[in-house]
C-alpha positions as CSV (number, residue, x, y, z in Angstrom):
1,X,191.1,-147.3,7.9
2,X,192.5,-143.8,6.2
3,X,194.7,-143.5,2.9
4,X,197.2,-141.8,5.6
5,X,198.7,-146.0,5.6
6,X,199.8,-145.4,2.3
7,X,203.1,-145.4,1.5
8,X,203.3,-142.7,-1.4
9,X,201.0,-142.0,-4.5
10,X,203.0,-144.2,-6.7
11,X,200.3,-146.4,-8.6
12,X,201.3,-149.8,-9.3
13,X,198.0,-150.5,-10.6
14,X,196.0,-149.1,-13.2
15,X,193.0,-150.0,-14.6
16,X,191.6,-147.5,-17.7
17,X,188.0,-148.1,-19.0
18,X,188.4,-151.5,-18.7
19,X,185.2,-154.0,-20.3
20,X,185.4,-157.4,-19.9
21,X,182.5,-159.4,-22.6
22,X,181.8,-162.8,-22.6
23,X,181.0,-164.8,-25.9
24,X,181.5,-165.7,-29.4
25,X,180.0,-162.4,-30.2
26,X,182.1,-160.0,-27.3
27,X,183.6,-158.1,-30.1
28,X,180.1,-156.9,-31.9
29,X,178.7,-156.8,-28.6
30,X,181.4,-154.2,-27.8
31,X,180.8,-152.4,-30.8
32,X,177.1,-151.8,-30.3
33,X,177.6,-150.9,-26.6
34,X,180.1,-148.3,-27.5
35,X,177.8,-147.1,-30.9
36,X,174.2,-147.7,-29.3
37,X,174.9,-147.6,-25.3
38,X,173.1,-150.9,-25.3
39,X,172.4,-152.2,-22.1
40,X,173.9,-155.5,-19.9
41,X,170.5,-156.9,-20.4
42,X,170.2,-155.7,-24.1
43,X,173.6,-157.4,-24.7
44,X,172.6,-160.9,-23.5
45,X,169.9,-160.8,-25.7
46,X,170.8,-159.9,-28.7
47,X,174.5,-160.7,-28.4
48,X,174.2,-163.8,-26.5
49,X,176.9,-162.2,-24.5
50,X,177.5,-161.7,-20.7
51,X,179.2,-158.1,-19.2
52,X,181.4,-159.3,-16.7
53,X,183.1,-156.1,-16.1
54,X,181.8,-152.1,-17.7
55,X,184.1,-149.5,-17.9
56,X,186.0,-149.6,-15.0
57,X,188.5,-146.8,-13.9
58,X,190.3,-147.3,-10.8
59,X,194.8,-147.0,-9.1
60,X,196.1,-149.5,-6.8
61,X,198.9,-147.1,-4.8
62,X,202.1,-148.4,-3.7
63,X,201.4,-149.5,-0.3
64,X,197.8,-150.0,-0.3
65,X,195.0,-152.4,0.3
66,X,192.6,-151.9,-1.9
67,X,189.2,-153.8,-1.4
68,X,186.9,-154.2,-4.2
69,X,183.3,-155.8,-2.9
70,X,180.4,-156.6,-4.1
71,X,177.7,-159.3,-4.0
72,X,177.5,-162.2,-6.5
73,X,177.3,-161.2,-10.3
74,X,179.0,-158.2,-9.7
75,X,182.4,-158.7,-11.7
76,X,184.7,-158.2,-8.5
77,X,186.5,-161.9,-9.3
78,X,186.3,-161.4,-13.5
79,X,188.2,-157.9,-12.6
80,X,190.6,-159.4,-10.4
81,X,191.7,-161.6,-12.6
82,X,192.3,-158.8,-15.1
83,X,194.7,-158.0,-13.1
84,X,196.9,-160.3,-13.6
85,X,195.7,-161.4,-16.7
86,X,194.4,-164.5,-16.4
87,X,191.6,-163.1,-18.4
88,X,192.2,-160.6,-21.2
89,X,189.9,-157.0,-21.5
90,X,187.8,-156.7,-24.6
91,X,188.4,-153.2,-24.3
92,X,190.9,-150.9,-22.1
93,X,193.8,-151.4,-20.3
94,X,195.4,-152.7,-17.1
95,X,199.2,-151.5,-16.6
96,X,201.2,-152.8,-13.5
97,X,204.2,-151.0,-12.9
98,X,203.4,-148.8,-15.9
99,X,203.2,-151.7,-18.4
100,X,200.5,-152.5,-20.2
101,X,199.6,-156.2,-19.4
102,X,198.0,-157.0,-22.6
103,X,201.6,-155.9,-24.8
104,X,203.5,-158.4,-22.7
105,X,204.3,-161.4,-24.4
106,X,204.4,-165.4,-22.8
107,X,207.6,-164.6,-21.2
108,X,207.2,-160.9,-20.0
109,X,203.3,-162.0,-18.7
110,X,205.5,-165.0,-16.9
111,X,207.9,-162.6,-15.4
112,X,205.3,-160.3,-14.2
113,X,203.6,-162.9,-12.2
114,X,206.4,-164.2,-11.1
115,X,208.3,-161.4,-9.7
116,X,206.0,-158.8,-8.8
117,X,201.9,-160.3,-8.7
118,X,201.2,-162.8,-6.2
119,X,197.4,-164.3,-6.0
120,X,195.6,-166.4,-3.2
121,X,192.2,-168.1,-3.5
122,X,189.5,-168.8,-2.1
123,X,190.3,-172.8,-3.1
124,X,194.1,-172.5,-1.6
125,X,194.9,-175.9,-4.1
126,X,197.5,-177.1,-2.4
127,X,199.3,-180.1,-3.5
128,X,198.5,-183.0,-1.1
129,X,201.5,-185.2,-1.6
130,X,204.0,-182.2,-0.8
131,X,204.6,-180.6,2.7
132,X,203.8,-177.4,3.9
133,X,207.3,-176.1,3.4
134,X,207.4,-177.5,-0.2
135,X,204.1,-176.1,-1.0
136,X,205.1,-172.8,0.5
137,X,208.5,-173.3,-2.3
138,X,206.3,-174.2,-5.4
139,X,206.6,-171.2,-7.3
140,X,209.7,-170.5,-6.5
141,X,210.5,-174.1,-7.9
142,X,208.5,-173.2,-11.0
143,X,211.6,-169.8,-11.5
144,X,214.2,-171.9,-11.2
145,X,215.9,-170.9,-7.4
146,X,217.9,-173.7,-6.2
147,X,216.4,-176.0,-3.4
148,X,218.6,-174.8,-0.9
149,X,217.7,-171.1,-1.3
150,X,213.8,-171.3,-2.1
151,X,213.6,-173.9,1.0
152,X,215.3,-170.7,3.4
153,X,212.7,-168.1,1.6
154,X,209.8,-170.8,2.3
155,X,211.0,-171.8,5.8
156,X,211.1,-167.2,6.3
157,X,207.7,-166.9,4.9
158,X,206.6,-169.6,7.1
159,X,207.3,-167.7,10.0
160,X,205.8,-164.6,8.9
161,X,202.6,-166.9,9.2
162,X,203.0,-168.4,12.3
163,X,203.6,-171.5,10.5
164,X,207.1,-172.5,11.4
165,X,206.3,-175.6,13.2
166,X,204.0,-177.3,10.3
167,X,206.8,-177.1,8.0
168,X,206.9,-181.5,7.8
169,X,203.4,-181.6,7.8
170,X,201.1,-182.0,4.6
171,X,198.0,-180.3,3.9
172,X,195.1,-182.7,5.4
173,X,196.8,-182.0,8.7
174,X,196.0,-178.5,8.6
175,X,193.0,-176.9,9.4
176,X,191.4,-174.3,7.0
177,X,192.6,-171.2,8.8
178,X,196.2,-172.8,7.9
179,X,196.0,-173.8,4.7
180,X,195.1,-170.4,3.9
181,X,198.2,-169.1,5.7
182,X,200.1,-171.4,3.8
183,X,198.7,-170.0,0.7
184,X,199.9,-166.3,2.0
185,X,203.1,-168.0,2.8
186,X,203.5,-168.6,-1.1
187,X,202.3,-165.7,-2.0
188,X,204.9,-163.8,-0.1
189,X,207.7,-166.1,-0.8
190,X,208.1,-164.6,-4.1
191,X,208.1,-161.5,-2.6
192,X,205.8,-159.4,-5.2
193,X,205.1,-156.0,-4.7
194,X,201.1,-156.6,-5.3
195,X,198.9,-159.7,-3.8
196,X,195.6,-160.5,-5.3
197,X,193.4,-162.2,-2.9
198,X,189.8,-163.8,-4.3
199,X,187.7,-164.1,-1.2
200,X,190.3,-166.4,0.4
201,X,188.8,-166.2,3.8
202,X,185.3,-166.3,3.3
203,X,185.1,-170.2,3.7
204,X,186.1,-170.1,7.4
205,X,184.7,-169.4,10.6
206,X,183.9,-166.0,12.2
207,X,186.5,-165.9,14.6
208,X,189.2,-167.6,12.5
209,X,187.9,-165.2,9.6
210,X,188.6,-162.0,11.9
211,X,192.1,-163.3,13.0
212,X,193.0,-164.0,9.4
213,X,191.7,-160.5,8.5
214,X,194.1,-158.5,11.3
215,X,196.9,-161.0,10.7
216,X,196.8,-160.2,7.1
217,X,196.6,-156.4,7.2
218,X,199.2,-156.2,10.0
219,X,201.3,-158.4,7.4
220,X,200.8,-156.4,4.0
221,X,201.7,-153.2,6.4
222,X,204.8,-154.5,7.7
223,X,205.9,-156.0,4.5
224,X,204.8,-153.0,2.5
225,X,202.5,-154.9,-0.2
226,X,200.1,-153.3,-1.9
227,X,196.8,-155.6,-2.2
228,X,193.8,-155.6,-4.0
229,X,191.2,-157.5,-1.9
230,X,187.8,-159.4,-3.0
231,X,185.5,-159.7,-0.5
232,X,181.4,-159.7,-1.2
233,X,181.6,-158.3,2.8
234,X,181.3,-154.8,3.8
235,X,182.2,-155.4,7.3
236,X,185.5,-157.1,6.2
237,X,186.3,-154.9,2.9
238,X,186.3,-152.1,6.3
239,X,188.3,-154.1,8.5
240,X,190.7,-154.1,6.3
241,X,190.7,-151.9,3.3
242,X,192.4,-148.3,3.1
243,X,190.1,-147.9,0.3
244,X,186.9,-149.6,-0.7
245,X,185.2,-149.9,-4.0
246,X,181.8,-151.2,-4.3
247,X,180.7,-153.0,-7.6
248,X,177.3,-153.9,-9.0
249,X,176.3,-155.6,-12.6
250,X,180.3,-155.2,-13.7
251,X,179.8,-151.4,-12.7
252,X,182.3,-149.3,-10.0
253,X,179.8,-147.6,-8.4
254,X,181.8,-145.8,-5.2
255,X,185.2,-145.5,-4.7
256,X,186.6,-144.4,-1.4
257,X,187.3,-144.5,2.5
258,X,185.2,-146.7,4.4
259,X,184.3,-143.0,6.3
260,X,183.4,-140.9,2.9
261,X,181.1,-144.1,1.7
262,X,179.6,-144.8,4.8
263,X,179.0,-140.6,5.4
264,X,178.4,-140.5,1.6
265,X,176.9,-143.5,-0.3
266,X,176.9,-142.7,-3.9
267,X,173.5,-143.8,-4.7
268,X,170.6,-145.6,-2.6
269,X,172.2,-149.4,-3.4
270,X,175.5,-147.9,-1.6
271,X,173.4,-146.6,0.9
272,X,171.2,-149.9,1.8
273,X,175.0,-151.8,1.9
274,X,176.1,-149.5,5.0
275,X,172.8,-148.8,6.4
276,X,173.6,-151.6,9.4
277,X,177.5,-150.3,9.7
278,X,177.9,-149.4,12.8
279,X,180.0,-146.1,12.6
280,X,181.3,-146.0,15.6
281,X,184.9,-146.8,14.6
282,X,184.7,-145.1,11.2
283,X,183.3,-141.2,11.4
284,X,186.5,-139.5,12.7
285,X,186.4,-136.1,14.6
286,X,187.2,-134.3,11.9
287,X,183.8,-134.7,10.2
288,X,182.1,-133.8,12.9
289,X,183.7,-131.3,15.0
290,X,182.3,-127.7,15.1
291,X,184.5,-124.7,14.5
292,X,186.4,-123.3,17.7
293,X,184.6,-119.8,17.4
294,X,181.3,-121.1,17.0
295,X,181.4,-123.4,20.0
296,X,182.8,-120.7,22.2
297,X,179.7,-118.3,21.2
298,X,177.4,-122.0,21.7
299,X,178.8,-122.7,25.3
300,X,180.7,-119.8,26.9
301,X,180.7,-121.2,30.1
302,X,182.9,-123.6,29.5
303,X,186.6,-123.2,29.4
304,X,188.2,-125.0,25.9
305,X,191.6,-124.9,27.3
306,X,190.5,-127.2,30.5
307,X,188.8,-130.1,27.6
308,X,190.1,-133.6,27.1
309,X,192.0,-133.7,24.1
310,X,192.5,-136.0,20.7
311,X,193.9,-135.5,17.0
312,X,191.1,-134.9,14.1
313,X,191.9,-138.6,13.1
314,X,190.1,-139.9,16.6
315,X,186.8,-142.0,16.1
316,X,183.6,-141.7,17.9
317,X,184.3,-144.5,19.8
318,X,187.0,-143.0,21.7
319,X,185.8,-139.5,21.6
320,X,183.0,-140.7,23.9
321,X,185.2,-142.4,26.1
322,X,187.6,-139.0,26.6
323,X,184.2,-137.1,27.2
324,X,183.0,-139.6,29.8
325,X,186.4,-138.7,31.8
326,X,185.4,-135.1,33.1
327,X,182.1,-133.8,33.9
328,X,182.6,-131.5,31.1
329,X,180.9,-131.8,27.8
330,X,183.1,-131.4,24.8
331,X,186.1,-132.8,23.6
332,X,188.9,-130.1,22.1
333,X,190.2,-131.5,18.6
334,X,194.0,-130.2,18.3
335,X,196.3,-129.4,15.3
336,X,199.4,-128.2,15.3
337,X,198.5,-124.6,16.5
338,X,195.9,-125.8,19.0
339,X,192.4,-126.3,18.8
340,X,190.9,-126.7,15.9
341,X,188.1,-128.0,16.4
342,X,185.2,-128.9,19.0
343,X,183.2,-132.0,19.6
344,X,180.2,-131.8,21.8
345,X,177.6,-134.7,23.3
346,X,175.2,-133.8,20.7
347,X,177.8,-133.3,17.9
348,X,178.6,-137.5,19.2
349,X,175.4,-138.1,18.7
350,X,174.6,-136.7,15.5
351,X,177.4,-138.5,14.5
352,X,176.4,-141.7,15.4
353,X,172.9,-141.2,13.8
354,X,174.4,-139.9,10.7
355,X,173.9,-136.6,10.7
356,X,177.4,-135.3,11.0
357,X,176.8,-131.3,10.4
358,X,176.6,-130.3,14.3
359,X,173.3,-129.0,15.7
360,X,172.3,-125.8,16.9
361,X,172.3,-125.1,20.5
């Protein structure tokens, strides 16, 4: 996944030094971290106090889905629920739409998360005794819209699910794949510009899990959400993230493309996450193409204008197929003026390996 999916730059989400401490003692406990530079550890023992969430920077664009992972303990689900407030930050500040969430009073906070944040869980919680169509209409129920009109936006959301015919139906006749499309059903019915989603489909099976995952980013794409997206799985924060940020102890370690953190962990706990990644479908031709004039002095013999071609944006994976096609052995990256760029067998391989700065002849 590339930021090239996003929309524009516009940041609907910003979070600015952001700590989250809890305890009786969170605002001493501040104090001495920002006077002393005490320690998570340090904190807990003389404090009593637990760092959920340390200083952490990072935008939400208009248009994106933004995955924040990280194993258990890490504060990705204390700083998703900054987000929307259902915590409040000892120290810092979150701003959706360029408001500051912790100015807002009851009814602005209300407004916000009714009109423009929507959040799905891991735990969906529907409510047993109503259908799947009323469920879908809860929180528009909760604003006010008449029956008739939140029933049509419910019954539209439905469908964007694939849920149309469960309408009637109540919860414990669904599986867990479609509760937790009824959840996005909800979530979308509101139509908020941003959707918060806690690990919602880490409860369910591998296969349902992957269809859920494609479903939900072809969905966000073609709705134009933005998303920020918890998920303590590399593989999935990949499958689906235009960015990825990686968390550990309440700390952002790595921002970035799934391509610059697998190319480029940050630090050796980054690097042990994506050692088994397979990057196959993630290092893209332009990181490892060799210049035009360097390949031409390398291999003279063979003719660049004859090569199979592809855009700087193709991935190993199909590099390898175009340069299985002809028995020649380089595939010619193209911009807008021509080549650009070559790829070589070896360049593939180094690739694959990790080693993306192409070898010597």
């Amino acid at each position: 996944m590339t930021t090239s999916t996003i929309q524009s730059e516009e940041i609907l989400v910003d979070c600015q030094q952001v700590w989250k401490i809890f305890g009786e003692q969170a605002p001493a406990a501040m104090q001495a971290i920002t006077r002393q530079g005490l320690s998570k550890r340090d904190v807990l023992q003389k404090f009593g106090c637990t760092v959920g969430v340390s200083g952490v920077s990072l935008q939400v664009k208009r248009g994106e889905i933004f995955c924040i992972m990280g194993l258990s303990g890490s504060g990705k689900s204390t700083l998703i629920r900054l987000l929307n407030r259902l915590i409040t930050p000892t120290k810092g500040r979150v701003l959706v739409k360029g408001k500051d969430l912790a100015a807002l009073d009851a009814a602005g906070l209300r407004d916000m998360r009714a009109h423009h944040i929507g959040m799905v869980f891991q735990s969906v919680a529907l409510l047993p005794q109503r259908t799947v169509l009323e469920n879908t209409a809860f929180g528009l129920e909760v604003q006010g819209v008449p029956k008739e009109k939140r029933n049509k936006t419910a019954a539209e959301a439905l469908e964007k699910v694939g849920l149309s015919d469960w309408q009637n139906h109540y919860p414990d006749e669904l599986s867990g794949g479609m509760q937790q499309r009824v959840g996005l059903a909800r979530a979308i019915a509101s139509d908020p510009e941003i959707i918060l989603m806690d690990e919602p489909f880490s409860a369910l099976d591998p296969l349902i899990r992957r269809q859920l995952q494609d479903e939900f980013r072809t969905l966000t794409k073609q709705l134009g959400k933005s998303a920020a997206f918890i998920t303590h799985d590399l593989e999935e924060a990949i499958r689906i993230g235009d960015r990825i940020a990686i968390m550990k102890d309440g700390i952002l370690i790595q921002v970035g493309t799934a391509e610059e953190i697998v190319r480029n962990p940050a630090d050796d706990y980054v690097a042990e996450f994506v050692a088994g990644i397979s990057r196959l479908h993630l290092v893209k031709a332009r990181s490892i193409m060799r210049p035009v004039a360097e390949f031409r002095a390398a291999y003279p013999e063979i003719a660049i204008e004859d090569l199979p071609r592809a855009a700087s944006g193709t991935d190993i994976a199909e590099l390898i197929t175009l340069s299985t096609r002809k028995d020649l052995d380089a595939v010619a990256i193209m911009g807008d003026g021509g080549p650009i760029g070559i790829v070589s067998p070896r360049d593939l391989l180094n690739g694959i390996q990790g080693n993306d700065r192409p070898a010597a002849r």
